[in-house]
DSSP file (Angstrom, degrees, kcal/mol; ACC not computed):
  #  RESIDUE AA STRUCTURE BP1 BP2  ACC     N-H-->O    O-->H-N    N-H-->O    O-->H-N    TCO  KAPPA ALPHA  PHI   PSI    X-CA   Y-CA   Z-CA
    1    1 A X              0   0    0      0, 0.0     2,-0.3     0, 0.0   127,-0.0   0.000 360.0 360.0 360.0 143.5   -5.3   -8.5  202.4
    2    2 A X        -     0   0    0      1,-0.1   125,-0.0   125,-0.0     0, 0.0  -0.774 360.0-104.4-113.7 156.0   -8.2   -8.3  200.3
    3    3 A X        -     0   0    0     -2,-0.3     2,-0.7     1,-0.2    -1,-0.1   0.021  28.4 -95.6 -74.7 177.2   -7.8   -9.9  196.8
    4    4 A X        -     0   0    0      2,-0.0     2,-0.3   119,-0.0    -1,-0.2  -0.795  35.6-174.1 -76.8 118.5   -7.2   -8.8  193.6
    5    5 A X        -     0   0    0     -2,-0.7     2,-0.7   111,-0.0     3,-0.1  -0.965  13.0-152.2-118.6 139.3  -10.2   -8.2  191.2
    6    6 A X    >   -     0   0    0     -2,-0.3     3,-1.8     1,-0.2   110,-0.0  -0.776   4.6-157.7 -94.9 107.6   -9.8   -7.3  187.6
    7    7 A X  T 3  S+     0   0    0     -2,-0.7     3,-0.4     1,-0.3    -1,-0.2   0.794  93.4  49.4 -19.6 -51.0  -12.8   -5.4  186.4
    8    8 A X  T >> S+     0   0    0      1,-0.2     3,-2.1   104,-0.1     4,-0.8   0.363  70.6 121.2 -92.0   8.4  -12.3   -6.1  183.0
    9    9 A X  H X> S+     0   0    0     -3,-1.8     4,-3.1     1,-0.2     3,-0.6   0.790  79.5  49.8 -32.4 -48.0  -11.8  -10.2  183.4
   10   10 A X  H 3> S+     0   0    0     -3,-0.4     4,-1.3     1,-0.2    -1,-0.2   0.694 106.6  51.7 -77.1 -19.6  -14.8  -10.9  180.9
   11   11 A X  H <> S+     0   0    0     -3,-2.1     4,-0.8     2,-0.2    -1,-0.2   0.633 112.1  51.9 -87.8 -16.6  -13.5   -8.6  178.2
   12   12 A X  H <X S+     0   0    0     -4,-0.8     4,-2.0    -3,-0.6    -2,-0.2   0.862 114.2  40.9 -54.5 -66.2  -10.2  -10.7  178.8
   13   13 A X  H  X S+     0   0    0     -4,-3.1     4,-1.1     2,-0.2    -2,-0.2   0.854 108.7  60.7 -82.7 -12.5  -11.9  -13.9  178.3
   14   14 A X  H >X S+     0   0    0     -4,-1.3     3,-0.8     1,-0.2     4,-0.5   0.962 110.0  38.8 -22.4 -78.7  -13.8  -12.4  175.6
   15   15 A X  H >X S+     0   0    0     -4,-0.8     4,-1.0     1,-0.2     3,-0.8   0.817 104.6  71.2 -72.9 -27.7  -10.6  -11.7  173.3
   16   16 A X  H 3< S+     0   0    0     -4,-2.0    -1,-0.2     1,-0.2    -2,-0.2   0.865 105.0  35.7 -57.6 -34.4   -9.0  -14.8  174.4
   17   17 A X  H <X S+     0   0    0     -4,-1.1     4,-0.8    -3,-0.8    -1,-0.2   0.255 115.5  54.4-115.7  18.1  -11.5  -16.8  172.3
   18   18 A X  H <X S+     0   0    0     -3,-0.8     4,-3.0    -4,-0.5     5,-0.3   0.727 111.2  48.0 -80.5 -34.2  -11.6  -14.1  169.5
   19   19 A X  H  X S+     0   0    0     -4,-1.0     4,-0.9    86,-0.3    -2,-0.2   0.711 110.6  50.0 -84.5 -32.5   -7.7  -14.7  169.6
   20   20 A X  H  4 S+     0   0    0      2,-0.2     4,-0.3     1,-0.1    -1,-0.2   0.767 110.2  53.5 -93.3 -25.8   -8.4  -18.8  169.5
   21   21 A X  H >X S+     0   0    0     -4,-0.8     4,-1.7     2,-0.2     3,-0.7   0.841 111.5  41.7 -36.9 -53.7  -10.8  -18.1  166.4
   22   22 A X  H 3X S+     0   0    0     -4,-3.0     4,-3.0     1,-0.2     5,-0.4   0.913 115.1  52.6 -77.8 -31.6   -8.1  -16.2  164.4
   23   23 A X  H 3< S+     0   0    0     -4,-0.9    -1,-0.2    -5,-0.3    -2,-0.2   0.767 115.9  39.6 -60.8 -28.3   -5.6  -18.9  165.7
   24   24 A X  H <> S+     0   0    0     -3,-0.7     4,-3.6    -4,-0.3    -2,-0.2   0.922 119.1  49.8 -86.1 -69.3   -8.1  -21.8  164.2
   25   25 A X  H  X S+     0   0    0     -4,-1.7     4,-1.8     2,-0.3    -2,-0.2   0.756 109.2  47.9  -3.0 -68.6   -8.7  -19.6  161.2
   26   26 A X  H  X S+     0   0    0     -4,-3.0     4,-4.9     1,-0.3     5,-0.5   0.856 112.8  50.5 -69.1 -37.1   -5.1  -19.0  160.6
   27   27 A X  H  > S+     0   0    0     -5,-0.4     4,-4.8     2,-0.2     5,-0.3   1.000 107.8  55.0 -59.6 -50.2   -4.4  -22.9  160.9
   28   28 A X  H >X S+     0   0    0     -4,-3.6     4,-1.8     1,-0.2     3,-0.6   0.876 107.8  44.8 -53.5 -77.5   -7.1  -23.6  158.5
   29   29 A X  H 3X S+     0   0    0     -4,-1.8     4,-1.1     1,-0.3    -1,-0.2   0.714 111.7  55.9 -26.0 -45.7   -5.7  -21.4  155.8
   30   30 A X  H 3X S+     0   0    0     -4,-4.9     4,-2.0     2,-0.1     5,-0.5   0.968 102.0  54.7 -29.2 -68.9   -2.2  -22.8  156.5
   31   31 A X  H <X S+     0   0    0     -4,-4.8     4,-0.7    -3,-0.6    -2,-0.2   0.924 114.3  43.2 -67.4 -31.3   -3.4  -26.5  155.9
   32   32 A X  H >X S+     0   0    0     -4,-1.8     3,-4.4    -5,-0.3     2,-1.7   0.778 111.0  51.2 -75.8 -80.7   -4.9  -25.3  152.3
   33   33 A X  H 3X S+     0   0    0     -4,-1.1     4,-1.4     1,-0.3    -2,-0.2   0.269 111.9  43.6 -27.4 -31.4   -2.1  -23.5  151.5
   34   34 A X  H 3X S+     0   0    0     -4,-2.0     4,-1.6    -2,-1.7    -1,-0.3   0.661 117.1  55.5 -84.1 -40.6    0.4  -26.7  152.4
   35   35 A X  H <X S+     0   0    0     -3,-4.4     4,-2.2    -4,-0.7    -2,-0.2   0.861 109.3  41.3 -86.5 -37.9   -2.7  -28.8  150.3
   36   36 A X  H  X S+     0   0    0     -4,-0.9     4,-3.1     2,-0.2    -2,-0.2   0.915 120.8  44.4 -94.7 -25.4   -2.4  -26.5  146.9
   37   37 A X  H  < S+     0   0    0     -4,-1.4     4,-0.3    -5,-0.2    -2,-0.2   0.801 115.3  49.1 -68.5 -16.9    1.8  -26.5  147.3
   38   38 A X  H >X S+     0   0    0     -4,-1.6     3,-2.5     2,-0.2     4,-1.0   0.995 115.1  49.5 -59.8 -68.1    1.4  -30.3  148.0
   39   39 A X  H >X S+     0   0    0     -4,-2.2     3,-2.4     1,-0.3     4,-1.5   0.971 107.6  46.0 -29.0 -87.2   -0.7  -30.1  145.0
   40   40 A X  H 3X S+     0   0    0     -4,-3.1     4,-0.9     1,-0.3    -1,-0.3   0.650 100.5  66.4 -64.1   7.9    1.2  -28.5  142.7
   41   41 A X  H <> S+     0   0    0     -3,-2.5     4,-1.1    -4,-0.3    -1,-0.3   0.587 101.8  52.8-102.8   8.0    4.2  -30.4  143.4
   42   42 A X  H <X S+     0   0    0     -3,-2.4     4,-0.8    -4,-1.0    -2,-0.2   0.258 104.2  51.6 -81.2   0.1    2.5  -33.4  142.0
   43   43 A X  H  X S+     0   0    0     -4,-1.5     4,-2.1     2,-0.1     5,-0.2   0.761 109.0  48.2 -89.1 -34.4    1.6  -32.0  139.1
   44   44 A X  H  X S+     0   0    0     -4,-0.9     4,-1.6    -5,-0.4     5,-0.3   0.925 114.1  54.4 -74.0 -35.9    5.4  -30.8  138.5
   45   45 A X  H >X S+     0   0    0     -4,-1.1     4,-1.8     2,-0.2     3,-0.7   0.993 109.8  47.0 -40.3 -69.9    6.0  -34.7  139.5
   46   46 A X  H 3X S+     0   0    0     -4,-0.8     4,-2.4     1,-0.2     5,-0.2   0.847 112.5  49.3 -25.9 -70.6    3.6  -35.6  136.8
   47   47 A X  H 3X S+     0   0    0     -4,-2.1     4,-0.7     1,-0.2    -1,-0.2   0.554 109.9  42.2 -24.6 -44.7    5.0  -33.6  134.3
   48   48 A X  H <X S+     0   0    0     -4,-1.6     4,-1.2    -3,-0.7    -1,-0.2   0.658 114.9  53.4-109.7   5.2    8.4  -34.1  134.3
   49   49 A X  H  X S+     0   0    0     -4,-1.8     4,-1.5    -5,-0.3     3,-0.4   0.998 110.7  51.7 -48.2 -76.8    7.7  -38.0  134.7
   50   50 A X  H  X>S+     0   0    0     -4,-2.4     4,-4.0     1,-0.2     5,-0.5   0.839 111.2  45.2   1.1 -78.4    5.5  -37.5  131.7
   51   51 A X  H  X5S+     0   0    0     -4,-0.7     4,-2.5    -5,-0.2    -1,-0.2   0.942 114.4  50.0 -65.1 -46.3    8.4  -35.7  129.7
   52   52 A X  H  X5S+     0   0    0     -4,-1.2     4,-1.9    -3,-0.4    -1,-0.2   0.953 111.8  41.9 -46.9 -67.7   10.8  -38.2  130.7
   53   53 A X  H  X5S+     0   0    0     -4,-1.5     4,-0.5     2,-0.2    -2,-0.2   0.907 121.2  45.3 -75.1 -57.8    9.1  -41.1  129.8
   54   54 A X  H  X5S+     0   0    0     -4,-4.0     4,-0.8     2,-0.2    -1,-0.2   0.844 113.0  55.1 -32.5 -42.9    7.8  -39.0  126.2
   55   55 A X  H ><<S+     0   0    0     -4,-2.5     3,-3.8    -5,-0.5    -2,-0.2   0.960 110.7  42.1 -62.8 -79.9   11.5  -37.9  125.8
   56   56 A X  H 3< S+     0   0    0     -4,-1.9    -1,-0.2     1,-0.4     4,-0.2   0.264 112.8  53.2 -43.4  -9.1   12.7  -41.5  126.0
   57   57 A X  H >< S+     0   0    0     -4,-0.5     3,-0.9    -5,-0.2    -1,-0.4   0.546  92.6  73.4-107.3 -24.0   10.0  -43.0  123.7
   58   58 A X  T << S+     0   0    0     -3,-3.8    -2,-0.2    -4,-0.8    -1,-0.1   0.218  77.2  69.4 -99.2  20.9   10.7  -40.8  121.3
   59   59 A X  T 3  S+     0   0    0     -4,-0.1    -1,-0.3     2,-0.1    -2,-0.2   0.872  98.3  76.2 -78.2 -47.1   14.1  -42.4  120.2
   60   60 A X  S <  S-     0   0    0     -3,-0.9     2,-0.4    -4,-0.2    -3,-0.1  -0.135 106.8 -97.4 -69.9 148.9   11.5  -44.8  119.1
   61   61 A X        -     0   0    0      1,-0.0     2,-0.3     2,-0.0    -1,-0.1  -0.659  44.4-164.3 -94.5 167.9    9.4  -44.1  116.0
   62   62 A X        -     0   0    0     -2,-0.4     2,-0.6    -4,-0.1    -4,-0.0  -0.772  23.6-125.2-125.1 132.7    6.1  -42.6  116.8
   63   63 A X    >>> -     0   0    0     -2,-0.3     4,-3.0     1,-0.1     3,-2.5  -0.563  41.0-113.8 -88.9 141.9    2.7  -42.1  114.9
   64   64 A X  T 345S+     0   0    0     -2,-0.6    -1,-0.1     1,-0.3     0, 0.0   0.319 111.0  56.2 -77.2  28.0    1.9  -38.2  115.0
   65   65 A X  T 345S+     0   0    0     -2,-0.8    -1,-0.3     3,-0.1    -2,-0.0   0.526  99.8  48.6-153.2  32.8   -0.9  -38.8  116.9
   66   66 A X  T <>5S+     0   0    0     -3,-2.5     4,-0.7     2,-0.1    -2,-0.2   0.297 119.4  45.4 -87.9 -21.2    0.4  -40.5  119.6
   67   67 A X  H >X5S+     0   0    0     -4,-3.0     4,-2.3     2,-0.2     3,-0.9   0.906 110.4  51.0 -89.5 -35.6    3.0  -37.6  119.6
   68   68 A X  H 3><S+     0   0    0     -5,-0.6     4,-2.6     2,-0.2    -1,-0.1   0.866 114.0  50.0 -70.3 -23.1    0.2  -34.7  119.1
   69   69 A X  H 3> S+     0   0    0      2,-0.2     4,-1.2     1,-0.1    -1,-0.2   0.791 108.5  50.7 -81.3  -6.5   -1.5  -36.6  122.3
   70   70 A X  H <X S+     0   0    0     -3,-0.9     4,-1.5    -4,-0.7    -2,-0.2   0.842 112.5  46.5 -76.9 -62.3    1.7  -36.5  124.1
   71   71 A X  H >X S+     0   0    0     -4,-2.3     4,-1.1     1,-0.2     3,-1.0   0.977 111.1  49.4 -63.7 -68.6    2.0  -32.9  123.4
   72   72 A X  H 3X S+     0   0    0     -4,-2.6     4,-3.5     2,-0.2    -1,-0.2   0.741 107.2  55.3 -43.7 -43.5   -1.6  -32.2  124.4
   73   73 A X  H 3X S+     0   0    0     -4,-1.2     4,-2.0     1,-0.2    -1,-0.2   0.940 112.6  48.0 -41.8 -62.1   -1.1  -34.4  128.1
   74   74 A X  H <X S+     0   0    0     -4,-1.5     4,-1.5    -3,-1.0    -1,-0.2   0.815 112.8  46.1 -53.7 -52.0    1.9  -31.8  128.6
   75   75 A X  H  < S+     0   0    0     -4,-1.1     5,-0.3     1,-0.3    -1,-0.2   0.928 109.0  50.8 -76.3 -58.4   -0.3  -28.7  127.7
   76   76 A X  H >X S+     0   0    0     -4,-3.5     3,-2.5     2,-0.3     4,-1.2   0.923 110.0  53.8 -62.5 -57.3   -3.2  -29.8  129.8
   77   77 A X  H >X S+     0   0    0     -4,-2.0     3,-3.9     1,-0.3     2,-1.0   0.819 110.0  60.6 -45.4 -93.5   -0.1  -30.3  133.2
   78   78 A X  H 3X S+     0   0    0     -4,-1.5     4,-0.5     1,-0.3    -1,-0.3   0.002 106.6  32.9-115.2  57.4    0.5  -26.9  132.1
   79   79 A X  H <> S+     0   0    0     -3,-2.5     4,-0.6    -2,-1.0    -1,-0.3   0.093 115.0  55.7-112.4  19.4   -2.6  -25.6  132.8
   80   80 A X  H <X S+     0   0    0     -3,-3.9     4,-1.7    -4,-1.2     5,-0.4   0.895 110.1  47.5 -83.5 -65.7   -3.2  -27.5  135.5
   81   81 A X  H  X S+     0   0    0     -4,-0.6     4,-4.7     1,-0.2     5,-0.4   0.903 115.2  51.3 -60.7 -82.1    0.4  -26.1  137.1
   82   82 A X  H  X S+     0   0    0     -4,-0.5     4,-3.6     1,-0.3     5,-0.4   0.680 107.1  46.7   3.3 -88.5   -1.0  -22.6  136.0
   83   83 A X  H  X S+     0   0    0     -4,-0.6     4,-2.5     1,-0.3    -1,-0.3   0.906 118.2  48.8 -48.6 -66.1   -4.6  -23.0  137.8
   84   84 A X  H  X S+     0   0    0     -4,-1.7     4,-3.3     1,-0.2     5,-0.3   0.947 108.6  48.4 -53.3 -31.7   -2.4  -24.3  141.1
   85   85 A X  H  X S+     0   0    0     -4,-4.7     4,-1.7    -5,-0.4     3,-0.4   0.998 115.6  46.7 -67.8 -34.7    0.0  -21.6  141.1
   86   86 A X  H  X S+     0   0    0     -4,-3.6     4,-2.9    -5,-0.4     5,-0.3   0.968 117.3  45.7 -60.2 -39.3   -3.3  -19.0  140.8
   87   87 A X  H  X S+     0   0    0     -4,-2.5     4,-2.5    -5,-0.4    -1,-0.2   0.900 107.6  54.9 -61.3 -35.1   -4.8  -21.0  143.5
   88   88 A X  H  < S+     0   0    0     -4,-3.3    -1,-0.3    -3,-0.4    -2,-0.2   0.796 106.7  52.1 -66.4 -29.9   -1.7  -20.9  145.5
   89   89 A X  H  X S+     0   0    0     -4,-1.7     4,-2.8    -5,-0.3     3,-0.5   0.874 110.8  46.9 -58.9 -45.6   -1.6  -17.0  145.4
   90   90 A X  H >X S+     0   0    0     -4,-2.9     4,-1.6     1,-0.2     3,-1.0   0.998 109.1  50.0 -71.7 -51.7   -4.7  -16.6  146.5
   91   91 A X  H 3< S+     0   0    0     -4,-2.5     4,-0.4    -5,-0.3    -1,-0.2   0.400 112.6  51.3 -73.2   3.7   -4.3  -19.2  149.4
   92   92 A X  H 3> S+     0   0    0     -3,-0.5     4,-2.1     2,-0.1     5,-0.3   0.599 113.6  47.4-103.2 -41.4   -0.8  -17.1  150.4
   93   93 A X  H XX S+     0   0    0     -4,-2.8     4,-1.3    -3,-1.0     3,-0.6   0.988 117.0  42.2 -54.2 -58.0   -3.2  -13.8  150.3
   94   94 A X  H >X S+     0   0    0     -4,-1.6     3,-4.2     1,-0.3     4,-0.7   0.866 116.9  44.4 -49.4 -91.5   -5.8  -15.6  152.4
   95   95 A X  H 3> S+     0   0    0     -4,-0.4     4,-1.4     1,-0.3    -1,-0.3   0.603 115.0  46.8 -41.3 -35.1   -3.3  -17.2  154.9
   96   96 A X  H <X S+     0   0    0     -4,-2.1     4,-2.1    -3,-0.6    -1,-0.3   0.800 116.3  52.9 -87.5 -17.4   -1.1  -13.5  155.3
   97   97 A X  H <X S+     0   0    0     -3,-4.2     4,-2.5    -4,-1.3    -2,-0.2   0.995 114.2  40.2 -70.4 -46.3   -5.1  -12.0  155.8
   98   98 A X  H  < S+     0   0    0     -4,-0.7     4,-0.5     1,-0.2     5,-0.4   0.974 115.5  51.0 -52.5 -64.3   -5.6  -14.7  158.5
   99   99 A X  H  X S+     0   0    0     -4,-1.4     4,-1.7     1,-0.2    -1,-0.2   0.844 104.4  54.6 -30.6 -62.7   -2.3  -14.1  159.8
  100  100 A X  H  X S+     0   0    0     -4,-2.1     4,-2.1     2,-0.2    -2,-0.2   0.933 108.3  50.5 -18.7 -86.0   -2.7  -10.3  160.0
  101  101 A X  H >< S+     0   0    0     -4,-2.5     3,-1.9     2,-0.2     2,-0.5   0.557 108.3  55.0 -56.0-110.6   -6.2  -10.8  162.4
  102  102 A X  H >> S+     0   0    0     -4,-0.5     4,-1.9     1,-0.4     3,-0.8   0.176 104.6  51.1 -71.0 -24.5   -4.3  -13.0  164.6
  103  103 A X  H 3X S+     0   0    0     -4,-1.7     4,-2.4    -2,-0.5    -1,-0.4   0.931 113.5  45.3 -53.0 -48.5   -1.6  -10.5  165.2
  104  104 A X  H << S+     0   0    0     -4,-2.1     4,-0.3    -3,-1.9    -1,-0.3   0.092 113.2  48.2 -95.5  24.4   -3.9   -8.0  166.1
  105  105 A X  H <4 S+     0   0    0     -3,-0.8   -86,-0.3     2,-0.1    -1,-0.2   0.339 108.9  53.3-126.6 -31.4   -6.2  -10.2  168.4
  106  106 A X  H >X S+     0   0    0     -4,-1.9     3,-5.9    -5,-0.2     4,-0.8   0.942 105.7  54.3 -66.4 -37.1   -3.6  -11.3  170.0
  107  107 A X  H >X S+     0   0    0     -4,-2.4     4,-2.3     1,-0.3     3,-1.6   0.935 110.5  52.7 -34.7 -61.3   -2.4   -7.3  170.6
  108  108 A X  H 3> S+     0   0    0     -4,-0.3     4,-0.5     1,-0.3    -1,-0.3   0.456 103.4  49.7 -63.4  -5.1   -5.5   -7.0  172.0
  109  109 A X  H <4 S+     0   0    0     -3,-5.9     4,-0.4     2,-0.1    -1,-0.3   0.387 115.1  45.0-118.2  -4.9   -5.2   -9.9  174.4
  110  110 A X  H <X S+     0   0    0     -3,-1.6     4,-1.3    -4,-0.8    -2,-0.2   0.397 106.2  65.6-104.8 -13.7   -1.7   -8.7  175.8
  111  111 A X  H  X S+     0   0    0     -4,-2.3     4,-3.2    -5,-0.4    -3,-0.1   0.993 108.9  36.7 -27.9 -73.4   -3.1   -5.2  176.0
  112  112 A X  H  X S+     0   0    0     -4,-0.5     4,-3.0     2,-0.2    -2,-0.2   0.800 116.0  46.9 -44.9 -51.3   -5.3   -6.4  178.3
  113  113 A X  H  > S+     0   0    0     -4,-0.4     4,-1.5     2,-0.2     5,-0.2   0.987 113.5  58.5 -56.8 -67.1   -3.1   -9.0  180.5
  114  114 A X  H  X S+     0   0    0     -4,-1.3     4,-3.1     1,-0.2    -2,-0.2   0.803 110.1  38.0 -30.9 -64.5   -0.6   -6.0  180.3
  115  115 A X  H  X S+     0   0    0     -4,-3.2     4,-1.6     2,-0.2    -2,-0.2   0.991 117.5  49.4 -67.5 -62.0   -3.1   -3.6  182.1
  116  116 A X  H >X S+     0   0    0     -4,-3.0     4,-1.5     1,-0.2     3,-1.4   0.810 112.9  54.9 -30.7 -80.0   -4.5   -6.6  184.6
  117  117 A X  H 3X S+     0   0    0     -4,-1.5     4,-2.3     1,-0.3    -1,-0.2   0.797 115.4  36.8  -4.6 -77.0   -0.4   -7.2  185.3
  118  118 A X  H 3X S+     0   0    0     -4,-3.1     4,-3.0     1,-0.2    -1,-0.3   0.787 114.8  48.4 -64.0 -35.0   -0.1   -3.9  186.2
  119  119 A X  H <X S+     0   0    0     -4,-1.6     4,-0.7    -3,-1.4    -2,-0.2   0.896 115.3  56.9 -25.8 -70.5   -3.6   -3.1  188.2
  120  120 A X  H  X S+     0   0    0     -4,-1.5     4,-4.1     1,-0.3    -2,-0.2   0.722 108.0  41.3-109.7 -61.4   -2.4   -6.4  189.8
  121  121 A X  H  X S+     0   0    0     -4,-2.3     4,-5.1     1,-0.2    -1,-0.3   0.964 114.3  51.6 -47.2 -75.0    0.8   -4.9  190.7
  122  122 A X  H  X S+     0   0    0     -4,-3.0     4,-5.0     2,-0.2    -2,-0.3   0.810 110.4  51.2  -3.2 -73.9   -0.9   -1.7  191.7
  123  123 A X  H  X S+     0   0    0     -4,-0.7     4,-1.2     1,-0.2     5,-0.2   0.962 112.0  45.5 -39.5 -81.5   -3.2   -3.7  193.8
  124  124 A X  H >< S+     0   0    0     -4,-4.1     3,-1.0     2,-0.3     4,-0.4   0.850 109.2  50.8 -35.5 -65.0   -0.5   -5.3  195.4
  125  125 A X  H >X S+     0   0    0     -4,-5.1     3,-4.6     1,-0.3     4,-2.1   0.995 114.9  48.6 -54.2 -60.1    2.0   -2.1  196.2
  126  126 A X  H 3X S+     0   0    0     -4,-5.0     4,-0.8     1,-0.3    -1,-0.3   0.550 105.2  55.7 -71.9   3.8   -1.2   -0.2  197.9
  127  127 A X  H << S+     0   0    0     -4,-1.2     4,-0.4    -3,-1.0    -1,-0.3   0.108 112.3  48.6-128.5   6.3   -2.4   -3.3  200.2
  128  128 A X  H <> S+     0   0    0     -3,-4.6     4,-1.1    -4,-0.4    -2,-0.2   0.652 105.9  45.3-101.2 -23.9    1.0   -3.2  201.5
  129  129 A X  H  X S+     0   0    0     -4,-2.1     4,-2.1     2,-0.2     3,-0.4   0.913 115.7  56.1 -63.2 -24.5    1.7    0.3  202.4
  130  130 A X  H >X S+     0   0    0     -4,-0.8     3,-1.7    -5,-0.4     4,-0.5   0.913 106.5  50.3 -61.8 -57.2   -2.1   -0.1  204.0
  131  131 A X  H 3> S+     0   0    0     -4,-0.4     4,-0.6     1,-0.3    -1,-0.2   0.533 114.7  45.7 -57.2  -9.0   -0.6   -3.0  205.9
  132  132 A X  H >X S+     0   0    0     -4,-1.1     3,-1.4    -3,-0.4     4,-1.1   0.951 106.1  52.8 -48.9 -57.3    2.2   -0.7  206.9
  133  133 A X  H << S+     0   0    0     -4,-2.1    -2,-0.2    -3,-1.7    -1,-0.1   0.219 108.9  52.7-100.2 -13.8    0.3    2.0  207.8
  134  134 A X  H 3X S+     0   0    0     -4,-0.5     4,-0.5     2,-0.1    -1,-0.4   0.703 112.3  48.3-104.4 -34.6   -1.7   -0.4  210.1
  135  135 A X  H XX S+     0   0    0     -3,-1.4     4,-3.3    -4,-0.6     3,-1.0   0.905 107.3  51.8 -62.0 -48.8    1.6   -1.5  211.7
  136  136 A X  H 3< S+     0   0    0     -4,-1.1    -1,-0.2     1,-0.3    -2,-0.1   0.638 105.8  52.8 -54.2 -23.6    2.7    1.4  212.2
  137  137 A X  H 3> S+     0   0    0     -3,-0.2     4,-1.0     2,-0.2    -1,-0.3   0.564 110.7  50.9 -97.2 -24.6   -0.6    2.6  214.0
  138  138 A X  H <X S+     0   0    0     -3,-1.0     4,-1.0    -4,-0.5     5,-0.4   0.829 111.2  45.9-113.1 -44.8   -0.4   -0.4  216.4
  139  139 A X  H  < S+     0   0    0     -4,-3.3    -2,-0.2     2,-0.2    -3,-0.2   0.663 112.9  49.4 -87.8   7.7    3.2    0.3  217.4
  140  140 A X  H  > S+     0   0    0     -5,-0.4     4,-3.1     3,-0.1     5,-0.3   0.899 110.8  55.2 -66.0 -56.6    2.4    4.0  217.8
  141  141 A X  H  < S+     0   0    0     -4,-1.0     4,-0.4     2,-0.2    -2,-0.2   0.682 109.9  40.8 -44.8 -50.1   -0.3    2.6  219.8
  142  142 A X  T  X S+     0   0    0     -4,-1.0     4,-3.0     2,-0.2     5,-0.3   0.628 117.5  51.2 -79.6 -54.9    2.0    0.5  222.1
  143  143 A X  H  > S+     0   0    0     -5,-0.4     4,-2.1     1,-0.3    -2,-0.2   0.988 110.6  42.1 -75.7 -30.2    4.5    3.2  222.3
  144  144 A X  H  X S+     0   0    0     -4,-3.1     4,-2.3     2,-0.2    -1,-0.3   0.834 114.6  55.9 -81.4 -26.2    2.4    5.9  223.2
  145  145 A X  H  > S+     0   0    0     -4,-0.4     4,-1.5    -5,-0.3    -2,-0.2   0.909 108.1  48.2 -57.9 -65.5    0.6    3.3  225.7
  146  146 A X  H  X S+     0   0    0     -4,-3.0     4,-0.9     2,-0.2    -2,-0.2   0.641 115.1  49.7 -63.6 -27.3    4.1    2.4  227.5
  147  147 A X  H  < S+     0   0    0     -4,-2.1    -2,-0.2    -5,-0.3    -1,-0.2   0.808 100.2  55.0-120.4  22.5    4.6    6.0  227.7
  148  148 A X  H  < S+     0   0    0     -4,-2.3    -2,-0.2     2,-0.1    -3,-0.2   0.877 108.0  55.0 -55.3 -55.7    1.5    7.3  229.1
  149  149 A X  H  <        0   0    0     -4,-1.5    -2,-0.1     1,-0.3    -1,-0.1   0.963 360.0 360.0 -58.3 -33.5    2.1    4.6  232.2
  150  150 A X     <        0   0    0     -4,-0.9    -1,-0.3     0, 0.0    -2,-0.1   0.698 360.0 360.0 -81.6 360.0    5.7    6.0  233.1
């Protein structure tokens, strides 16, 4: 039986490691995206620490401008929360762009397996009907052999 060979094997391994680029890609963009919601939940930590700890001091009295720096701290968390949530938007765009290319690079790398698979198959069906066709011919061969002698 003569083996299988897939023409297109190098265009296979090609897309595999286009497929393991968008897969690296996609991770990367993940791990910031995880880093700026990591991020901004330690600013909202901050923040409401902050306020707590402001709230509870302010049973006490307070000179007004320890309270207008109190205010300002808060203002500054939120536009620091602000600046992460923008950052975070973008790094959800980035990450669904990444995403996107890996779907379709994979598509393209079960295209392929898909057609090999089937080739394969192909391959396979016709290299046995030859080996029939070869059996068949050798007991044809045999029979017609045994009845030439009688």
């Amino acid at each position: 039986m003569k083996t299988f060979r897939f023409r297109l094997e190098p265009v296979v391994t090609l897309r595999g490691w286009e497929e393991e680029r968008a897969r690296t890609a996609y991770a990367q963009a993940l791990g910031h995206e995880q880093r700026v919601l990591a991020q901004l939940a330690e600013i909202d930590a901050r923040r409401d620490a902050d306020l707590a700890s402001y709230l509870k001091a302010a049973e006490k009295p307070v000179s007004a401008t320890v309270r207008a720096q109190q205010w300002k701290h808060l203002h500054a968390l939120d536009r620091e929360r602000v600046d992460a949530t923008n950052k975070l938007a973008g790094a959800r765009r980035i990450r669904e762009q990444k995403m996107k290319l890996l779907i379709d690079a994979h598509r393209r790398v079960q295209i392929l397996e898909s057609l090999r698979s089937r080739q394969q198959q192909a391959h396979l069906a016709a290299e046995l009907r030859r080996e029939e066709r070869e059996l068949e011919d050798i007991v044809n061969a045999r029979h017609q052999a045994g009845a030439s002698i009688l």
